[in-house]
Biopython code that builds the backbone (N, CA, C, O; Angstrom):
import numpy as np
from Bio.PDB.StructureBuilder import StructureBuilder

atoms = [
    (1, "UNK", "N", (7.904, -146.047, -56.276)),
    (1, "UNK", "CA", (6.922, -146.763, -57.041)),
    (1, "UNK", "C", (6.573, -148.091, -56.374)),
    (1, "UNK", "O", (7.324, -148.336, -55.430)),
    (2, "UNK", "N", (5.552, -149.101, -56.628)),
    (2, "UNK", "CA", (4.826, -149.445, -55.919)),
    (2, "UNK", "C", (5.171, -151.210, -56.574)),
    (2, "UNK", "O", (4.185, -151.760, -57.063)),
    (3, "UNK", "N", (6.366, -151.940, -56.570)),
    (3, "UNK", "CA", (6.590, -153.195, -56.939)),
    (3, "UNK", "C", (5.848, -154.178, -56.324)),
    (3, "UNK", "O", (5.866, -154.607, -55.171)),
    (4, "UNK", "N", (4.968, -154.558, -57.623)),
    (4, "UNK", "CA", (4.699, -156.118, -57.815)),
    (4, "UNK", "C", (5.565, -157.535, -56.860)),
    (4, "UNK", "O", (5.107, -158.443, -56.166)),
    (5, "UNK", "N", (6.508, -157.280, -57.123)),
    (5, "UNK", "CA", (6.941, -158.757, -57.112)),
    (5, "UNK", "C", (7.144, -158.816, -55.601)),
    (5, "UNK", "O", (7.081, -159.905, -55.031)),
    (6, "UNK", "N", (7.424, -157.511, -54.822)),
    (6, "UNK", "CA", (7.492, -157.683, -53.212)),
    (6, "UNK", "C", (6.175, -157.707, -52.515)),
    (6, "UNK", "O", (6.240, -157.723, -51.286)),
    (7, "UNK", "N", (4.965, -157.713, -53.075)),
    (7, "UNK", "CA", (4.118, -158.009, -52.391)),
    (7, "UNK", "C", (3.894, -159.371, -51.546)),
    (7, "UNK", "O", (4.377, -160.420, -51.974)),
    (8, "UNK", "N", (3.426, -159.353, -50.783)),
    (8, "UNK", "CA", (3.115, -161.264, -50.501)),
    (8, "UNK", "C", (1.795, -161.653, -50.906)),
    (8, "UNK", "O", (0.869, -160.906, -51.222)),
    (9, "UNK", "N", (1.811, -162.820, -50.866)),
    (9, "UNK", "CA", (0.062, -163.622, -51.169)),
    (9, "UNK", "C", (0.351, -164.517, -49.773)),
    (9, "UNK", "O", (1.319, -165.193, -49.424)),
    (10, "UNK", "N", (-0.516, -164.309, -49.347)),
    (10, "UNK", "CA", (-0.935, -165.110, -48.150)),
    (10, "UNK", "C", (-1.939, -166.332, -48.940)),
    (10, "UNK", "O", (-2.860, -166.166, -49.740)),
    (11, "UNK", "N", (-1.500, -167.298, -48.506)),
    (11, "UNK", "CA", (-2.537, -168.614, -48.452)),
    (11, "UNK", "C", (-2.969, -169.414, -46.928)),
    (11, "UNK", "O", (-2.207, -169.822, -46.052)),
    (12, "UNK", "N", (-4.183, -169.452, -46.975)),
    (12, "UNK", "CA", (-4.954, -169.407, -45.978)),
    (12, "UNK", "C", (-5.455, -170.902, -45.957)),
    (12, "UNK", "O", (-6.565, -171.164, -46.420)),
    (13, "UNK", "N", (-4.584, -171.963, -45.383)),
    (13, "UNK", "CA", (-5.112, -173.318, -45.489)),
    (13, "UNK", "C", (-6.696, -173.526, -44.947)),
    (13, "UNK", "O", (-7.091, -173.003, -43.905)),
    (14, "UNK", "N", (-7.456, -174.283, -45.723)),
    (14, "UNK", "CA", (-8.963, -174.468, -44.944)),
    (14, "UNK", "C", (-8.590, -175.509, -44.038)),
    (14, "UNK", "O", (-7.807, -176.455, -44.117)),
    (15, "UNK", "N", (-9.654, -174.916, -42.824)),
    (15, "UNK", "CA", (-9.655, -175.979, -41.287)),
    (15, "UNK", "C", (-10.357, -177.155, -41.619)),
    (15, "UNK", "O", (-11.329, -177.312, -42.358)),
    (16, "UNK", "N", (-9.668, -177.998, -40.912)),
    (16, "UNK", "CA", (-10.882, -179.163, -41.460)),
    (16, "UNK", "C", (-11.806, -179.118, -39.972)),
    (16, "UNK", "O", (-11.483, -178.666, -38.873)),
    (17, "UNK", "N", (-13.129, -179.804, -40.443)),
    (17, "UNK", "CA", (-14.030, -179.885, -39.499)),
    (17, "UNK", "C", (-13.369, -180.675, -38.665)),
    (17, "UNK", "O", (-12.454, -181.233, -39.270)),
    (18, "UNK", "N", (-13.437, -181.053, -37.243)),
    (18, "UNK", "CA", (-12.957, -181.889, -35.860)),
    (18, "UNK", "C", (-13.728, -182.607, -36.045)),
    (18, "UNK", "O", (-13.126, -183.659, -36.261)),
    (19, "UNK", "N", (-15.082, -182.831, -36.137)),
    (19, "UNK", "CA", (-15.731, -183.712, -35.907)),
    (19, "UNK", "C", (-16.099, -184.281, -37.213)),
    (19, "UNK", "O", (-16.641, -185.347, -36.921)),
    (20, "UNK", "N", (-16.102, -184.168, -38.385)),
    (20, "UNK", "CA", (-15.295, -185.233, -39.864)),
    (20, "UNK", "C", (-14.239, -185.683, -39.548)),
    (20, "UNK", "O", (-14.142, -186.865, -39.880)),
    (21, "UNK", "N", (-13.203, -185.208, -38.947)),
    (21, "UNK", "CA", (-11.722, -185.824, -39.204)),
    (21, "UNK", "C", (-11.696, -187.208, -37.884)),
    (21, "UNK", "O", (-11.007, -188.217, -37.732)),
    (22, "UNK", "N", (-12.578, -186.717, -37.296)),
    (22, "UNK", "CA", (-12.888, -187.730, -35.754)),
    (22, "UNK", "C", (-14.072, -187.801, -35.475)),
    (22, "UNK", "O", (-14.847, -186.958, -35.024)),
    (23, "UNK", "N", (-14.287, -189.518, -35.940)),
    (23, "UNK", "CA", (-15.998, -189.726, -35.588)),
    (23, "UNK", "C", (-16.372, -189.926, -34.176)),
    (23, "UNK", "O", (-17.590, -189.805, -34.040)),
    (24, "UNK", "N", (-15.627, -190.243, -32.854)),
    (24, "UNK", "CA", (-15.430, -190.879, -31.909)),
    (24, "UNK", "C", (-16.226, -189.640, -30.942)),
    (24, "UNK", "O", (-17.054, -189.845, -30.055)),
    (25, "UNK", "N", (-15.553, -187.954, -31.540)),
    (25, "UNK", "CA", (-16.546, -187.062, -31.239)),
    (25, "UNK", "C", (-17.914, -187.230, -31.176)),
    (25, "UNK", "O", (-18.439, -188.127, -31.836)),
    (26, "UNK", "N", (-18.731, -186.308, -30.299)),
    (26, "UNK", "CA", (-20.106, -186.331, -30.425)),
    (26, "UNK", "C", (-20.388, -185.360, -29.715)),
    (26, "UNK", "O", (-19.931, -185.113, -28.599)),
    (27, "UNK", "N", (-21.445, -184.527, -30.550)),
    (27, "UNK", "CA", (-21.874, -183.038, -29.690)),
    (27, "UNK", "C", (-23.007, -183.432, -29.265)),
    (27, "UNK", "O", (-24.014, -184.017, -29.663)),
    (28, "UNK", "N", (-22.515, -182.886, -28.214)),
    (28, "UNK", "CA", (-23.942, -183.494, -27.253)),
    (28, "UNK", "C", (-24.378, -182.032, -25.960)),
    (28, "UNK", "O", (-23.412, -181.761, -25.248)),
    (29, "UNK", "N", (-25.673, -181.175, -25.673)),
    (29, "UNK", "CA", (-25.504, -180.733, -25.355)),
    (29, "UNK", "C", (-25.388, -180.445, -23.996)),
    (29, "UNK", "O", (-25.285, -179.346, -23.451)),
    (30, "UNK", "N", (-25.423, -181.722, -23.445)),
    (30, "UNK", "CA", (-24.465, -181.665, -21.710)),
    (30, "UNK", "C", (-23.040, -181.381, -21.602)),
    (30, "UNK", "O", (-22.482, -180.963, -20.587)),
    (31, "UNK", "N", (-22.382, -181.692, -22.945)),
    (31, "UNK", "CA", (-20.967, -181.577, -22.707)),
    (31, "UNK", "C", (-20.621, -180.157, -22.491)),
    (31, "UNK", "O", (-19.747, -179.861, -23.306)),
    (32, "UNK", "N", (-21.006, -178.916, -21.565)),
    (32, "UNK", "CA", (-20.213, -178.076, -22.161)),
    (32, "UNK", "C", (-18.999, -177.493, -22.113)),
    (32, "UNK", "O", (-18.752, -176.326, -22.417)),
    (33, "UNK", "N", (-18.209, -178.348, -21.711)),
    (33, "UNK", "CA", (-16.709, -178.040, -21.875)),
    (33, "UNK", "C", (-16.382, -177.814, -23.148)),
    (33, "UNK", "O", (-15.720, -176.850, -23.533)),
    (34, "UNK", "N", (-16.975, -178.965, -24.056)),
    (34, "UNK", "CA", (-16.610, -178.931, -25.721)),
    (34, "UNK", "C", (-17.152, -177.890, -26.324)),
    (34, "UNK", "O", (-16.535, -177.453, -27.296)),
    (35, "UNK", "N", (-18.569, -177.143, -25.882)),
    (35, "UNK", "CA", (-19.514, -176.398, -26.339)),
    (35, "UNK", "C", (-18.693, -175.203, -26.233)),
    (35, "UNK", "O", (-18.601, -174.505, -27.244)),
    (36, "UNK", "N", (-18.143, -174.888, -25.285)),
    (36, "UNK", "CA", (-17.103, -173.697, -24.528)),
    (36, "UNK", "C", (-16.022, -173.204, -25.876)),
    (36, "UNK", "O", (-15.779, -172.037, -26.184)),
    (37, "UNK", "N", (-15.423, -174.569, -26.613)),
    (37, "UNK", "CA", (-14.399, -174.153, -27.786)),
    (37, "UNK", "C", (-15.529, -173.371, -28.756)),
    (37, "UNK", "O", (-15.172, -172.761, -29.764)),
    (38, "UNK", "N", (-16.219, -173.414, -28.549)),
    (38, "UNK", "CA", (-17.396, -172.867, -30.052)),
    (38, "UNK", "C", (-18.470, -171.367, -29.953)),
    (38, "UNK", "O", (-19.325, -170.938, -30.728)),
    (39, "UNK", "N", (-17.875, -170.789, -28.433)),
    (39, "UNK", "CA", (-17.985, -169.623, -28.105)),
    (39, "UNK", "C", (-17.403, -168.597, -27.665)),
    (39, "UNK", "O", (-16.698, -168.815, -26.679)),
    (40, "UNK", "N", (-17.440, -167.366, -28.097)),
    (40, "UNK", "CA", (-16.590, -166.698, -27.969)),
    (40, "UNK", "C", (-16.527, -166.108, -26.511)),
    (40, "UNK", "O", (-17.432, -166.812, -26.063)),
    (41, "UNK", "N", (-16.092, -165.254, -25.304)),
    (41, "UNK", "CA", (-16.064, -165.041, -23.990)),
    (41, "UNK", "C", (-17.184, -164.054, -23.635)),
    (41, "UNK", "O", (-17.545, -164.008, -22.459)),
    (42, "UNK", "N", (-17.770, -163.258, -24.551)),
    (42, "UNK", "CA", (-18.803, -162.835, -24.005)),
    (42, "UNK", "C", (-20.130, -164.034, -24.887)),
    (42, "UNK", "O", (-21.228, -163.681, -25.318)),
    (43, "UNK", "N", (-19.737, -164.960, -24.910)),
    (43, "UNK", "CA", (-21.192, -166.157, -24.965)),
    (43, "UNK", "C", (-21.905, -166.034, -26.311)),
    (43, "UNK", "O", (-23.010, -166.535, -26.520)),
    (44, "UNK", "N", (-21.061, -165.190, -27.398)),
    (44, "UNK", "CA", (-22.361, -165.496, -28.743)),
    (44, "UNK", "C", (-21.131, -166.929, -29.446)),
    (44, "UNK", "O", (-20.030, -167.390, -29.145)),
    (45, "UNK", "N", (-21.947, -167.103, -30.252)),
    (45, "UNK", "CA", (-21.461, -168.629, -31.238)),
    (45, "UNK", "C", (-20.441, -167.936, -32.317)),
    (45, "UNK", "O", (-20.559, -166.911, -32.988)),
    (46, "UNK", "N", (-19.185, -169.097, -32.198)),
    (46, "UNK", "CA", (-18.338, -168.688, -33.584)),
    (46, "UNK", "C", (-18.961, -168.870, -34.137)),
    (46, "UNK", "O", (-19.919, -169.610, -33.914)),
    (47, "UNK", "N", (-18.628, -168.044, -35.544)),
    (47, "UNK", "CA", (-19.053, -168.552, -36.892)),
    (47, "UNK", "C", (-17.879, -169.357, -37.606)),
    (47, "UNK", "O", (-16.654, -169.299, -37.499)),
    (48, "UNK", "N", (-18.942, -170.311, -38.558)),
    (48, "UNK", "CA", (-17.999, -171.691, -39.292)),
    (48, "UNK", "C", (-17.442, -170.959, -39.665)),
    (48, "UNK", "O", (-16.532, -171.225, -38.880)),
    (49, "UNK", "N", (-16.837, -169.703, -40.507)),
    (49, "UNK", "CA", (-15.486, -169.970, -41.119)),
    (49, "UNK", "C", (-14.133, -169.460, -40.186)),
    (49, "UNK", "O", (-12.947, -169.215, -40.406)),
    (50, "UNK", "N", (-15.219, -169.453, -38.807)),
    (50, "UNK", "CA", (-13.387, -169.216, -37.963)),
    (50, "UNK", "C", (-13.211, -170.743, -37.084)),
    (50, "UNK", "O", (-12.112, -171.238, -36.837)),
    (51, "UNK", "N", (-14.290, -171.238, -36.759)),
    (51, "UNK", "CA", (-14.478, -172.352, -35.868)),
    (51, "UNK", "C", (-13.790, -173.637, -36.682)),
    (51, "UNK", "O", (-13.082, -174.463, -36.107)),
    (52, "UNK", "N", (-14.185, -173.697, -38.481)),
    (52, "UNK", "CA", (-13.619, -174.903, -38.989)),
    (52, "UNK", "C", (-14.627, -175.721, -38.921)),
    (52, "UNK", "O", (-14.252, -176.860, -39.199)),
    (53, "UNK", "N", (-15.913, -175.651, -38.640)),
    (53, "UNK", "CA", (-17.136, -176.724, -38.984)),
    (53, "UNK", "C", (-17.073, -176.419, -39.912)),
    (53, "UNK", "O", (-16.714, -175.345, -40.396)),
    (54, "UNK", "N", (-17.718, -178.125, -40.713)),
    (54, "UNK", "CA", (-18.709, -177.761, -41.775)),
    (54, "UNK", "C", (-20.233, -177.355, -41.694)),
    (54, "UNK", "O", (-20.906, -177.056, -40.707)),
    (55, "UNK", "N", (-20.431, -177.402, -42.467)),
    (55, "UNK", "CA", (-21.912, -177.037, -42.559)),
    (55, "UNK", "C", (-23.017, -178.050, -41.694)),
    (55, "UNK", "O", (-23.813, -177.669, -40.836)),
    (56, "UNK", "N", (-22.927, -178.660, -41.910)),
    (56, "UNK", "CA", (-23.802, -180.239, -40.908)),
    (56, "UNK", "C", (-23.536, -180.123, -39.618)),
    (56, "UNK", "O", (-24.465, -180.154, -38.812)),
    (57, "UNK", "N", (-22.046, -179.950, -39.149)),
    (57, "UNK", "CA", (-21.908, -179.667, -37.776)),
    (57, "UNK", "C", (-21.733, -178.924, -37.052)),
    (57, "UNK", "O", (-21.453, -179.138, -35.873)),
    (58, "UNK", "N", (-21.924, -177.248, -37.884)),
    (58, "UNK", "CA", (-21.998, -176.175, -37.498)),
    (58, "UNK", "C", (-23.668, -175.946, -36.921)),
    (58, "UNK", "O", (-24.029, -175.455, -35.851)),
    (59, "UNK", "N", (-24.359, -176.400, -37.856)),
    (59, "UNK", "CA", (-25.714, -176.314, -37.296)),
    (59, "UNK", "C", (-26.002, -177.062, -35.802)),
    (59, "UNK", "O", (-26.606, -176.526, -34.873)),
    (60, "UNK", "N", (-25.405, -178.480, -35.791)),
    (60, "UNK", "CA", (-25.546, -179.574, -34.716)),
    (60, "UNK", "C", (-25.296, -178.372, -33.699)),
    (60, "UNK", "O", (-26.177, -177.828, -33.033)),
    (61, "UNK", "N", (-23.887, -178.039, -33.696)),
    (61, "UNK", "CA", (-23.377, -176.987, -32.347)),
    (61, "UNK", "C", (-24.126, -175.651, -32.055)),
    (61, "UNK", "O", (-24.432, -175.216, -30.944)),
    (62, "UNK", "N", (-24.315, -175.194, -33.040)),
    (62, "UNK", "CA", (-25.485, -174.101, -32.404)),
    (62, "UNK", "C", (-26.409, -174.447, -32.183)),
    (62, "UNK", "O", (-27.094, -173.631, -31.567)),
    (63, "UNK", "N", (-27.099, -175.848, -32.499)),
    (63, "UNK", "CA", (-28.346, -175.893, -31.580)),
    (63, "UNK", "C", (-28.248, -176.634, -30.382)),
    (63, "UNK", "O", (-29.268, -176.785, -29.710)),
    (64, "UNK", "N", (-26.999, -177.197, -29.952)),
    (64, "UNK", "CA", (-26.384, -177.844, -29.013)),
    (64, "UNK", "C", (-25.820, -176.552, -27.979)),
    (64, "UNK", "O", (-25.536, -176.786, -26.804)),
    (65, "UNK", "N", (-25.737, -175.590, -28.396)),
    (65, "UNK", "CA", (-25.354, -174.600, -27.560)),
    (65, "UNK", "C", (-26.640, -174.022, -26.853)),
    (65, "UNK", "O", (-26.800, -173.739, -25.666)),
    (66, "UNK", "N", (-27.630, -173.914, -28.063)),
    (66, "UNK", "CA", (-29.121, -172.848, -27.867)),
    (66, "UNK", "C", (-29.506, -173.913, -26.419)),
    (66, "UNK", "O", (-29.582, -173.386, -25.310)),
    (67, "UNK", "N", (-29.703, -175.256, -26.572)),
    (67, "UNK", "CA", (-30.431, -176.247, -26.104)),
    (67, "UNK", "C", (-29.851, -176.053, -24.286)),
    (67, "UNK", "O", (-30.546, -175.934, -23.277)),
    (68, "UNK", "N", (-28.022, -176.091, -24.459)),
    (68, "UNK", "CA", (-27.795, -176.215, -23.356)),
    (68, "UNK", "C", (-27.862, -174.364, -22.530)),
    (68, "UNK", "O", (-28.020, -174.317, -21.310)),
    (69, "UNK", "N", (-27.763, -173.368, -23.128)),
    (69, "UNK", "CA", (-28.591, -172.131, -22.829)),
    (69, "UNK", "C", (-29.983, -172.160, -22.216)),
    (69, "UNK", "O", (-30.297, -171.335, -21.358)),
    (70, "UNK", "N", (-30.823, -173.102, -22.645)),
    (70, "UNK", "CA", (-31.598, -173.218, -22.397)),
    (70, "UNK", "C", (-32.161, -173.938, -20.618)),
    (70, "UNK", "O", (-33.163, -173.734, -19.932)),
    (71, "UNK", "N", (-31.071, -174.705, -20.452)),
    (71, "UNK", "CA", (-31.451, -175.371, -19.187)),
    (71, "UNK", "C", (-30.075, -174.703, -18.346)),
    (71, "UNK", "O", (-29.521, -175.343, -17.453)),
    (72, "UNK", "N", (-29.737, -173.686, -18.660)),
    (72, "UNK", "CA", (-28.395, -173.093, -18.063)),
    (72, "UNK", "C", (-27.264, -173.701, -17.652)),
    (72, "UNK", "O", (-26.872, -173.799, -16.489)),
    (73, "UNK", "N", (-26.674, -174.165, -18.771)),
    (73, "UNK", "CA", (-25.453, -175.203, -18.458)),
    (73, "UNK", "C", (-24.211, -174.085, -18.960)),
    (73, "UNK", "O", (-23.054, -173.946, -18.563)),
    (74, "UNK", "N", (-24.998, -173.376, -20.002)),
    (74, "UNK", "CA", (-23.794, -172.187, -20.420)),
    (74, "UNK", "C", (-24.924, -170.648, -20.710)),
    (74, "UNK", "O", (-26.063, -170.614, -21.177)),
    (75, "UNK", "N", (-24.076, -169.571, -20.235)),
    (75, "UNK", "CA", (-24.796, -168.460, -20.455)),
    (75, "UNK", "C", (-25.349, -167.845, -21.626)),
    (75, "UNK", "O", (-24.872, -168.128, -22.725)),
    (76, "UNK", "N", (-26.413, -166.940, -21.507)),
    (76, "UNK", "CA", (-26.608, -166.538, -22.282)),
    (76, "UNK", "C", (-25.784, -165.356, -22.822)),
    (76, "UNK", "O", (-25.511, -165.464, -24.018)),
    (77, "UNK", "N", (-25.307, -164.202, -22.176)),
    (77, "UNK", "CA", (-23.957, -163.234, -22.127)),
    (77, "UNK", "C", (-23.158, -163.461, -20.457)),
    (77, "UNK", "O", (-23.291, -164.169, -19.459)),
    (78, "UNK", "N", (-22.309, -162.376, -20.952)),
    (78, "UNK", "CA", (-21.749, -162.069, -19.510)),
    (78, "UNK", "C", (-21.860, -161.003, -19.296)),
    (78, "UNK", "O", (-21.969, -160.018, -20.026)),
    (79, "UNK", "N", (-21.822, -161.249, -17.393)),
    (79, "UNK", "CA", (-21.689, -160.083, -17.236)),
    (79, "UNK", "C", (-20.761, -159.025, -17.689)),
    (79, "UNK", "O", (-19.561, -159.272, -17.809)),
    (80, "UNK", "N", (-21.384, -157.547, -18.015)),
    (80, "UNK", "CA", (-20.267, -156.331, -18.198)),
    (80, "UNK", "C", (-20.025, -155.647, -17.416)),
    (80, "UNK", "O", (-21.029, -155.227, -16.839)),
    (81, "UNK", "N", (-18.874, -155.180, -16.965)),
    (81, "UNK", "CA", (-17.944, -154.597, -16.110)),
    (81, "UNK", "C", (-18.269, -152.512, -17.035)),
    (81, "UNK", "O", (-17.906, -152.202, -18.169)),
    (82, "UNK", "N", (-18.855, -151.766, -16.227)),
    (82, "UNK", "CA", (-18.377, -150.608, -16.821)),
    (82, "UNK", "C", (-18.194, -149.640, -15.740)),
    (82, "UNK", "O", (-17.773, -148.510, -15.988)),
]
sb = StructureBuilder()
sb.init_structure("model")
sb.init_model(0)
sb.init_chain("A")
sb.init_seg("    ")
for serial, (resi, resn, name, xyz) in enumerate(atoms, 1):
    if name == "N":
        sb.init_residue(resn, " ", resi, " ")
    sb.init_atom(name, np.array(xyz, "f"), 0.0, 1.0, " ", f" {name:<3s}", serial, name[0])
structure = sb.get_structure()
């Protein structure tokens, strides 16, 4: 039979945003070393609820990413190997 009490509950602390907790940050889209934490290896954008933005600076970084895509500072994909 199938006991209750041995189940677990996972609690899932929320991330805080990096750039609320530290104003000294600034996304900027030449940086892309910083831009680099906010994509995944084949080049699309985390999404905020794995990255830990909020909402205000989730937008800043994807258009800080699109912008520096744009003048090729970071790719658009990668290459695939098949």
């Amino acid at each position: 039979m199938y006991d209750k009490s041995r189940r677990k509950t996972s609690y899932h602390r929320r991330k805080v945003c990096r750039f609320c907790a530290d104003s000294n940050l600034a996304i900027d889209y030449k940086d892309f070393k910083t831009l680099r934490m906010f994509t995944t290896e084949r080049g699309k954008i985390i999404p905020r609820r794995i990255s830990g933005n909020c909402a205000k600076h989730q937008r800043m970084v994807s258009s800080a990413i699109k912008r520096s895509r744009n003048i090729a500072l970071l790719p658009f994909t990668t290459s695939t190997v098949r």
